[in-house]
C-alpha positions as CSV (number, residue, x, y, z in Angstrom):
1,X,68.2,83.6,112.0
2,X,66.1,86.6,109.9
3,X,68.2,89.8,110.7
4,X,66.3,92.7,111.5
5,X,66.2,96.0,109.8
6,X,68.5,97.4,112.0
7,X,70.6,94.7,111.6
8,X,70.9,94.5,107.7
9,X,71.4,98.4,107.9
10,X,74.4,97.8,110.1
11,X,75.5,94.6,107.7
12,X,75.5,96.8,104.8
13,X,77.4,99.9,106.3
14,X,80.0,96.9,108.1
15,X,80.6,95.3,104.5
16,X,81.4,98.7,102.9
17,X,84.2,100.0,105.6
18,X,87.5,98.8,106.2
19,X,89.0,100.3,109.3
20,X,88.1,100.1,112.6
21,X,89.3,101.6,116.0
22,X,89.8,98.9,118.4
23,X,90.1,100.2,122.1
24,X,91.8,97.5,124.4
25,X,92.2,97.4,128.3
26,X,93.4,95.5,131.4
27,X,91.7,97.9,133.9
28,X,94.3,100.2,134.6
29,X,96.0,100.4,131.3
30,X,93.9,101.7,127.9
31,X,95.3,101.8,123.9
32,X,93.7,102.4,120.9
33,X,94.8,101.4,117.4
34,X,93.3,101.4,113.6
35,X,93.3,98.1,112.1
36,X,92.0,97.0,108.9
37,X,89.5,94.3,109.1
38,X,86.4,92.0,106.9
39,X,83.7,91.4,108.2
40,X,81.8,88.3,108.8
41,X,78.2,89.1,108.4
42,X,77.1,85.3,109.3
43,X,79.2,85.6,112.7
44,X,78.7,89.2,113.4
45,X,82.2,89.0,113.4
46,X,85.3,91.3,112.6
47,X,88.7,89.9,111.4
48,X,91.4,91.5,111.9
49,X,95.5,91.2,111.7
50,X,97.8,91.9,114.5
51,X,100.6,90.8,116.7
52,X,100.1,89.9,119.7
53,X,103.2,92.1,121.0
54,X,101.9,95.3,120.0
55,X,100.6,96.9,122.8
56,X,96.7,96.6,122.3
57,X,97.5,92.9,121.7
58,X,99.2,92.5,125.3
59,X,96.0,93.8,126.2
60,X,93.7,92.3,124.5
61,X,95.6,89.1,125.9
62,X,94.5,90.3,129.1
63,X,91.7,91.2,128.9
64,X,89.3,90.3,125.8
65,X,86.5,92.2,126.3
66,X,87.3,95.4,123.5
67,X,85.3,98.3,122.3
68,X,85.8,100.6,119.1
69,X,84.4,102.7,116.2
70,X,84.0,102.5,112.9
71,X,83.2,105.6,111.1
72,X,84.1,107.5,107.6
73,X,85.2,110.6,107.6
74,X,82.5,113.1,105.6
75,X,82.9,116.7,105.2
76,X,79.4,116.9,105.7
77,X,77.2,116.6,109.1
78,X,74.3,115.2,107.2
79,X,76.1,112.2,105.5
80,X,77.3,111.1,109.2
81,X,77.4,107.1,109.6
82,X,79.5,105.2,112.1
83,X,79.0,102.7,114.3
84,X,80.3,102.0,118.4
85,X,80.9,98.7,119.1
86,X,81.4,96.0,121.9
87,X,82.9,92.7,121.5
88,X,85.1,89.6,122.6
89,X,88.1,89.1,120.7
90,X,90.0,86.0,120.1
91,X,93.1,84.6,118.4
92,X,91.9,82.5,115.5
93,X,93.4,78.6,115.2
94,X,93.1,75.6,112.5
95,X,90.3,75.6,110.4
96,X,89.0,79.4,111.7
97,X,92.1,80.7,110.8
98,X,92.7,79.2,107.3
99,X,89.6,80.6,106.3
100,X,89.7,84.4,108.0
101,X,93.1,84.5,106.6
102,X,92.1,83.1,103.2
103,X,89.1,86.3,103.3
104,X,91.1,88.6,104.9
105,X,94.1,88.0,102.3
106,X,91.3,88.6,99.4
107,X,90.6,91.6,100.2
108,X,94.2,93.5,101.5
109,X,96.9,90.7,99.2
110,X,99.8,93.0,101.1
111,X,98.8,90.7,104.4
112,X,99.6,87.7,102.2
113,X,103.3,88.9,102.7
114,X,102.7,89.2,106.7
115,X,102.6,86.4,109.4
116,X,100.9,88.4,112.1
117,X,98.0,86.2,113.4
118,X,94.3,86.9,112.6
119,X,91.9,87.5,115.7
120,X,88.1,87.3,115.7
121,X,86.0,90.4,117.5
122,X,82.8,89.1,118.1
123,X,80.3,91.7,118.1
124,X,78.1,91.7,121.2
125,X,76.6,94.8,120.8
126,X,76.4,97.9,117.8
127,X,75.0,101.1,117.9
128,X,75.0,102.8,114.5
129,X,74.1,106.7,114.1
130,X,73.1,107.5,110.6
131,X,72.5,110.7,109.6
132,X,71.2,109.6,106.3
133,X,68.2,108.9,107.9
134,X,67.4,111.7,109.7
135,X,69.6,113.4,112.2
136,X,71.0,111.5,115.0
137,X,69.0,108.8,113.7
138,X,70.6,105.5,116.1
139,X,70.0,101.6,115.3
140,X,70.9,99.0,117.6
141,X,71.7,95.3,117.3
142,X,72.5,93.1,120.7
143,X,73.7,89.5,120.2
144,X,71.0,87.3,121.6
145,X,71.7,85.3,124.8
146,X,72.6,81.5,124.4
147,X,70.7,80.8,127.5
């Protein structure tokens, strides 16, 4: 698969942040929470550490379909870059685990110490503003059906 312009845009800017905002939901309950994560660029995936007692992990459990943000915080308007996101999150097992964990652990060694499980957020869909490239410049990238 050739990624699209867009899409190696929203690679790069993915690969160079580290927090996310993950919003989880079961329909009548919402939570938000800041998670550090790497990103797969192969998968369009996120990995992330969390327990799955914490309160966006009892939803998430219930409901995997999440949503989010990722964005840096600069002082000024015109260096504006962030992203909105919607995926399908996972716990990780075997194989997909060992090596998330293995990444993840690369980049943050403080999760070595942790046992909290690693989930995947599969991207389905990112819309990126970048300001950078114009004001209120947006890119867009949609997972292509399997059908």
């Amino acid at each position: 698969m050739n990624p699209t312009e867009d899409q190696q845009h929203i690679i790069r800017f993915l690969n160079k942040q580290h927090v996310l905002t993950l919003c989880a939901g079961n329909g009548a309950e919402m939570w938000c929470a800041n998670c550090f994560y790497v990103f797969d660029a192969e998968r369009m995936a996120l990995w992330l550490m969390t327990e799955p007692h914490t309160q966006h992990g009892g939803l998430m459990q219930q409901n995997s379909t999440v949503v989010g943000t990722i964005a840096p915080q600069p002082k000024s308007i015109a260096l504006i870059k962030g992203v909105q996101y919607r995926g399908e999150i996972a716990l990780l097992q075997g194989d997909d685990d060992r090596l998330a964990r293995e990444r993840y652990c690369q980049r943050f060694p403080v999760a070595k110490a942790m046992k909290a499980p690693i989930w995947q957020l599969t991207l389905q869909e990112v819309k990126m503003t970048d300001n950078t490239l114009g004001f209120g410049k947006k890119l867009h990238w949609v997972r292509p059906s399997s059908c």
